[in-house]
matplotlib code that plots the C-alpha trace (Angstrom):
import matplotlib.pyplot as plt

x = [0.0, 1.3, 3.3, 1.3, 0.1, -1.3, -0.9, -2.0, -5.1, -3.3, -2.3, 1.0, 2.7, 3.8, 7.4, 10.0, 10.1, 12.9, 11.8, 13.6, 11.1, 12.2, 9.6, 10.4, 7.4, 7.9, 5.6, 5.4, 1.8, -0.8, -4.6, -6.9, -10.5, -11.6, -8.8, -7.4, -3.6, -2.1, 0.2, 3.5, 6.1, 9.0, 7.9, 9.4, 8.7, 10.5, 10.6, 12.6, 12.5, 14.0, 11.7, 14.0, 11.3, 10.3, 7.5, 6.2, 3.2, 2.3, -0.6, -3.0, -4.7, -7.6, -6.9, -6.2, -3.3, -1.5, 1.0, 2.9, 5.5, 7.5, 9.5, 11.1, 12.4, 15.2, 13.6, 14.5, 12.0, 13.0, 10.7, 12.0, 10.2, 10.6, 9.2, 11.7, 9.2, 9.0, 12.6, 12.2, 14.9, 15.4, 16.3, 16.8, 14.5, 10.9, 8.3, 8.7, 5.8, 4.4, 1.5, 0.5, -1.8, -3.4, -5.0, -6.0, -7.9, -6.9, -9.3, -8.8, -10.4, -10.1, -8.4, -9.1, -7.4, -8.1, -5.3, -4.1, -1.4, 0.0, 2.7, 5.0, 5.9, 9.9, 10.6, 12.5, 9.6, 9.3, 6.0, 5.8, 8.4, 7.9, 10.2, 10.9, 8.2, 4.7, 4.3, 1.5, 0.5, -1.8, -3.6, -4.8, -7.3, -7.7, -9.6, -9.0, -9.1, -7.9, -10.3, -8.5, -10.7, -8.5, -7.4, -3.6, -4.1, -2.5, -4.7, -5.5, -7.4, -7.3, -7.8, -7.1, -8.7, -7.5, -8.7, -6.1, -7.5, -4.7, -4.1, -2.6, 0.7, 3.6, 4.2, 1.5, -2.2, -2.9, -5.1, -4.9, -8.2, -8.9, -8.2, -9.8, -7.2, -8.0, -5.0, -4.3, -4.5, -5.5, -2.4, -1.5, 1.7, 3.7, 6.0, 5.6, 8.0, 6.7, 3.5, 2.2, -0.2, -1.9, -1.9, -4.0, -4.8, -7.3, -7.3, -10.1, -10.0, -13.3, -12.9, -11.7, -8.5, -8.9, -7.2, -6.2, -2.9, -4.8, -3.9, -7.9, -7.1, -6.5, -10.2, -12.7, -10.2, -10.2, -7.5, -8.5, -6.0, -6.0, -3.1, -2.9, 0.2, 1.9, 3.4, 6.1, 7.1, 9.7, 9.7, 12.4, 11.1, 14.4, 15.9, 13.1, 12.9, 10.2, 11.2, 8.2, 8.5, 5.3, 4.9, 1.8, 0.7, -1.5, -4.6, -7.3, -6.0, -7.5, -6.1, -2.6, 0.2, -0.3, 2.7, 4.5, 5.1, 8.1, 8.5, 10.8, 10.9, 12.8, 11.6, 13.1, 12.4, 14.7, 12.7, 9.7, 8.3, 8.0, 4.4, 3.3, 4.5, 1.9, 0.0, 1.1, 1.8, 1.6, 4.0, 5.2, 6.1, 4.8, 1.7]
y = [0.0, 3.4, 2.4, 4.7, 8.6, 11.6, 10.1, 6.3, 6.4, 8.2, 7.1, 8.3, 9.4, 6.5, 5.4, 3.0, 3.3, 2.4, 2.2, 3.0, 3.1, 2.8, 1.5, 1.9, 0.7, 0.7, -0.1, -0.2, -1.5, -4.0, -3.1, -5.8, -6.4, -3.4, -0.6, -1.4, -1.8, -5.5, -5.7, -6.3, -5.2, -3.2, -4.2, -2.7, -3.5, -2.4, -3.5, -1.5, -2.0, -1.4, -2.0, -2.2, -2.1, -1.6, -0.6, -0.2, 2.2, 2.2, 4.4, 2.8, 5.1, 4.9, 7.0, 3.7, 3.2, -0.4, -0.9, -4.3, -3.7, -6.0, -5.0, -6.8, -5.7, -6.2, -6.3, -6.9, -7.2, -7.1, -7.8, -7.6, -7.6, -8.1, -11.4, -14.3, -16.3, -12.7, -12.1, -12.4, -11.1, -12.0, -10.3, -11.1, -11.2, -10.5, -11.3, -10.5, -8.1, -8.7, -6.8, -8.4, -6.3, -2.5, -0.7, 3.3, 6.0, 10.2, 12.7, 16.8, 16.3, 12.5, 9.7, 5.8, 2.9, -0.8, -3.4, -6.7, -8.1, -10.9, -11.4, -14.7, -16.1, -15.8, -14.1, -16.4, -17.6, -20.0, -21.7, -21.2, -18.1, -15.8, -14.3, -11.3, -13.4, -14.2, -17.7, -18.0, -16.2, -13.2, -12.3, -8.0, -6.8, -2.9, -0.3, 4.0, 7.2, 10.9, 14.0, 17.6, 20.9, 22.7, 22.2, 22.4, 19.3, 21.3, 20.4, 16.6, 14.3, 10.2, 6.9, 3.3, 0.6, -2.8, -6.2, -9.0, -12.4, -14.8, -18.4, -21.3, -20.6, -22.8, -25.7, -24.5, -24.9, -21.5, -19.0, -15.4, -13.4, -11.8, -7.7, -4.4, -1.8, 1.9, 4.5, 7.4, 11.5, 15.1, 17.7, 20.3, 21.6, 24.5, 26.3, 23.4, 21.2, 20.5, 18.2, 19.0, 17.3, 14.8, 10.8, 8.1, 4.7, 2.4, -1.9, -3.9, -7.5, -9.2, -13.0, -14.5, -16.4, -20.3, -23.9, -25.6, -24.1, -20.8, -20.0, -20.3, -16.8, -15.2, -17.4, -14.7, -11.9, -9.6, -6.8, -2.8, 0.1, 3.7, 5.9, 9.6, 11.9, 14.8, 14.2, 15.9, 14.7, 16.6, 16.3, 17.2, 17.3, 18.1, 15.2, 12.9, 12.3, 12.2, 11.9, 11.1, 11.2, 10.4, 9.6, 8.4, 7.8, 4.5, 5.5, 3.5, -0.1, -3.8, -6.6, -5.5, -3.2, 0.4, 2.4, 4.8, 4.4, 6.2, 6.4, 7.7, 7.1, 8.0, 6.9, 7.4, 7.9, 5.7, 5.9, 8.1, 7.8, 11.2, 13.0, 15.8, 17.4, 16.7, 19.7, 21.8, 20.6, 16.6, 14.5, 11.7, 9.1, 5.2, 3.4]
z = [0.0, -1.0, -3.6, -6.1, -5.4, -7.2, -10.6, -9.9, -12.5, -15.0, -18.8, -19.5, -22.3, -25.1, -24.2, -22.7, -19.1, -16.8, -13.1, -10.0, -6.5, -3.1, -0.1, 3.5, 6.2, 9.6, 12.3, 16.6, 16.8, 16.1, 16.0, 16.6, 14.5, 17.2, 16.9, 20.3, 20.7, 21.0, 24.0, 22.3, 24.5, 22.5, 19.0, 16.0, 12.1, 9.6, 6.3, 3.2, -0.4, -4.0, -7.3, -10.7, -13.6, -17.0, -18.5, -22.2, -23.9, -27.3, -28.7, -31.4, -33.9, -32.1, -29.0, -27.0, -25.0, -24.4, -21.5, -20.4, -17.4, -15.0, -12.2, -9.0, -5.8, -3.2, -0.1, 3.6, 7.1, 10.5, 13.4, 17.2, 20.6, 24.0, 23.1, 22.4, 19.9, 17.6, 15.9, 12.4, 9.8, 6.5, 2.9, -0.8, -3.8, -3.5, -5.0, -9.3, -10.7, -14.4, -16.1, -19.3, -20.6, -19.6, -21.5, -21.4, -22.5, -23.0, -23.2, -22.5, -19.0, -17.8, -18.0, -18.0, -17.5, -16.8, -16.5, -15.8, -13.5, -11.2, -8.9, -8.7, -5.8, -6.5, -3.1, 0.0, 2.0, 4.8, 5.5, 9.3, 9.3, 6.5, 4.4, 2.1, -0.5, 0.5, -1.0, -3.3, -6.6, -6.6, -10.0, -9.5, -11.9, -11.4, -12.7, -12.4, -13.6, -13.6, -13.9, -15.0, -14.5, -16.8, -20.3, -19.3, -17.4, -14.3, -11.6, -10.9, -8.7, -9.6, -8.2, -8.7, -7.9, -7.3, -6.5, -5.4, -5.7, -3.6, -4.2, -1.5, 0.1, -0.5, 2.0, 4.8, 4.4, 4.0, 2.0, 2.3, 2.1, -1.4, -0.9, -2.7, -2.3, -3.5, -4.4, -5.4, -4.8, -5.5, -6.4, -9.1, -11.4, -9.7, -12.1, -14.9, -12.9, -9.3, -9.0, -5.1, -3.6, -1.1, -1.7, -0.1, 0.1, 1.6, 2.1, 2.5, 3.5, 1.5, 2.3, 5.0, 5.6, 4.7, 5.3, 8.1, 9.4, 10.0, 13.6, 16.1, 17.0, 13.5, 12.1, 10.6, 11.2, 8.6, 7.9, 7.1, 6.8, 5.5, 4.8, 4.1, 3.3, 1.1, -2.0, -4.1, -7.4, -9.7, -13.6, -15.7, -19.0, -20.9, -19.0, -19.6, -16.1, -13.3, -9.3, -7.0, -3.0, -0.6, 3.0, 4.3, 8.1, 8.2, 9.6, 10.9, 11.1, 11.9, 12.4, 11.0, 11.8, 12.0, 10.8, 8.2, 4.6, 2.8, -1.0, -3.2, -7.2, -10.2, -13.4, -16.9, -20.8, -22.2, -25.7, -27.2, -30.2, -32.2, -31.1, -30.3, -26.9, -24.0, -22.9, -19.9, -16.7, -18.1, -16.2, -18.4, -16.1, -15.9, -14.1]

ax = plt.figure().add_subplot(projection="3d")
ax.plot(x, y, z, "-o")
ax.set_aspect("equal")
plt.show()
């Protein structure tokens, strides 16, 4: 959650994308299904992150955009306590990214876009200890937009919305619930290079968690977070280059950690076909 902002329901500009982002999350608490604190002496979570990716957009002649992308990260979690059954620390390879197909829509005022994607389960995991990787496949089908009030695309609001459907862990008996996740954030161009702004994000937990091996205590438990921050992003047009940085307080939290989210991206046009330049105040970064 947070890993997209102001611009997560946008279409971008037609290109070759390289992809840079960098995820920090760190956590002291644990919310029950009520809000209330879970008595965990001294806990501390942190997990940190680096995403290399790539992404594709080709325009068709008839106003439709279509996007494939694929990125994977470097990752590393830590989790200590005052309890001696809680220390957890592990790093490597996560869990590898791929979207097949999306596909997008430009008008003056809005955007559209509607895409396909799944992550493999190539990350270190453990069945009964975790890891960097969550074990099992997860195929996301999303759906956004982006509304502009002004012809020079200046000021912006979008969304994205996302629904993860989870399969069986590997090794344990084990099913995640499926998730709806929303993202995304209001902002405008200042001096035709800033983009300032608020992001957000919301989860929702929509089935419950399945097989065997689920601990009694977790059984019908079902996570819920929110997030809310400022954003700055940085384009550099003549550069061809877009830097993003957000941080987001989770707000709001059941059944999960309630912590911070740091991010920090740089993305890059390594090729554009010839077209005309976007109008005023359009980033041209990837989604």
């Amino acid at each position: 959650m947070g890993g997209l902002g102001i611009n997560a329901g946008m279409q971008a500009e037609p290109g070759l994308y390289l992809i840079d982002r960098f995820l920090a999350y760190s956590a002291n608490a644990v919310k029950d299904s009520q809000g209330s604190e879970v008595p965990i002496p001294g806990l501390d979570m942190d997990a940190r992150g680096n995403m290399l990716g790539v992404g594709l957009i080709l325009k068709a002649r008839n106003a439709l955009y279509f996007s494939v992308a694929a990125g994977a990260p470097l990752a590393s979690i830590s989790v200590n306590s005052d309890l001696p059954q809680t220390p957890l620390d592990r790093s490597g390879l996560g869990d590898a990214f791929l979207q097949p197909l999306k596909i997008g829509w430009r008008a003056t005022h809005f955007d559209a876009v509607a895409s396909y994607a799944f992550y493999a389960p190539t990350g270190r995991f453990e069945p009964r200890r975790g890891g960097v990787g969550r074990g099992f496949w997860t195929h996301q089908l999303s759906l956004g937009g982006a509304v502009f009030p002004g012809r020079d695309r200046r000021w912006r609001a979008s969304a994205l919305a996302s629904v993860d459907l989870n399969g069986w862990k590997r090794g344990i008996d084990i099913k995640r619930g499926n998730t709806i996740q929303v993202q995304g954030g209001a902002g405008f161009v200042a001096r035709q290079v800033f983009v300032l702004g608020v992001a957000g994000f919301a989860l929702w937990q929509i089935s419950d968690d399945l097989g065997a091996d689920v601990p009694d205590v977790l059984r019908g438990l079902r996570t819920r977070g929110f997030g809310l921050g400022p954003e700055l992003d940085v384009m550099i047009v003549r550069n061809r280059l877009n830097a993003e940085l957000r941080f987001e307080q989770e707000l709001g939290a059941r059944s999960r950690p309630q912590g911070k989210v740091f991010v920090a991206g740089l993305s890059c046009v390594a090729w554009q076909p010839r077209s005309k330049h976007p109008a005023q105040g359009e980033a041209r970064r990837p989604r």
